[in-house]
N, C-alpha and C positions, 0 to 999 in steps of 0.2 A: 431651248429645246434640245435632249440629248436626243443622241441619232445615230443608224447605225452607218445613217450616210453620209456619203464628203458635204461638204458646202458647193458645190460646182450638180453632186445629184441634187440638192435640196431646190438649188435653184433651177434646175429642170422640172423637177415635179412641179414646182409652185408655176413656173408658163405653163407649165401645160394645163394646170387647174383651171389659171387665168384665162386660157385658150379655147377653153371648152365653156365658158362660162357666156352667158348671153350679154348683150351690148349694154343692156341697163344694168345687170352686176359688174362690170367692169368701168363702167363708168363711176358705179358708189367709189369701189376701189380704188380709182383714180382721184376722185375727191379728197379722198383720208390720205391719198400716198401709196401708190406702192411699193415704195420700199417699206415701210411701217405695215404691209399686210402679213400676218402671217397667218395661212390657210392649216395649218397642222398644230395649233395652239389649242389646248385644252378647253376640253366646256369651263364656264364658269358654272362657281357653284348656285343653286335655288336659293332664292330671297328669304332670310331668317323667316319662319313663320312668326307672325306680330303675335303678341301675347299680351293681357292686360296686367295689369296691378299685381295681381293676386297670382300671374303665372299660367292662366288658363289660355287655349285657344279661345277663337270666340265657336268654334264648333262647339267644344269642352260645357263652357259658358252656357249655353242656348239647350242643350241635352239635358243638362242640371235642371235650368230653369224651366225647362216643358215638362219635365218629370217632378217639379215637384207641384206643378196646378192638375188638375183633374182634368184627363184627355174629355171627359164626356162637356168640359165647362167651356172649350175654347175652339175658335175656329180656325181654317187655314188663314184668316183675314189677320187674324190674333199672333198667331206664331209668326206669321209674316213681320207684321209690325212688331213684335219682340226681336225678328233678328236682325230687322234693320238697326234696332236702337242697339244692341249686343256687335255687330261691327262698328256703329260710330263710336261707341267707346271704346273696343280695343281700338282701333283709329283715331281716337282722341279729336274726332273733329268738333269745331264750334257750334253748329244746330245742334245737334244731336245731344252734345254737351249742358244745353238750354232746357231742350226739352227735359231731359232728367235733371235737372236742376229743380225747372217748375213743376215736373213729377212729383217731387220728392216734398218740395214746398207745398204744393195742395195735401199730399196723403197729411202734412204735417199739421196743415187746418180743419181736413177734417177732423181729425183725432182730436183737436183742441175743443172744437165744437160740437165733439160727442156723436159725431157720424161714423159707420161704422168704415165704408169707402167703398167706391163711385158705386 
């Protein structure tokens, strides 16, 4: 940390922080160490926004895809269920993975059998 104080004020400020601080925050403190606290240490920065494959948020994602079915054809029950499955794939989790797996696998039987789908 640059500063424009001694190391003798830095360590006054910081009791004094410690000082004012309630019995349960001082205790965390104390667990980690306090000499390893430092109360004037910059924010960290916000969690990369996740993005999928293609680069999109899954906001980005989910905008696209409700714009291009017909607002009069779908309900909130629908959108819903669209952007759960629109976060577990930029999430890349295992359910969600499945289900569009067997998504994609039935659209791909009906077609075969001449359905137009569902």
């Amino acid at each position: 940390m640059e500063s424009k104080f001694t190391p003798e004020e830095i360590e006054e400020r910081k009791k004094a922080i410690f000082d004012a601080m309630g019995k349960r925050g001082q205790r965390q403190i104390m667990k980690k160490g306090y000499d390893k606290w430092d109360p004037f240490e910059e924010p960290k920065d916000p969690i990369d926004i996740r993005k999928d494959k293609t680069k999109r948020t899954s906001q980005v994602l989910i905008r696209e895809f409700l714009s291009s079915v017909d607002h009069e054809e779908y309900s909130n029950s629908f959108a819903e269920g669209a952007f759960e499955m629109c976060l577990g794939i930029v999430n890349e989790e295992e359910k969600i993975r499945g289900m569009f797996e067997f998504a994609a696998w039935y659209a791909e039987l009906l077609r075969k059998e001449g359905y137009d789908s569902l």
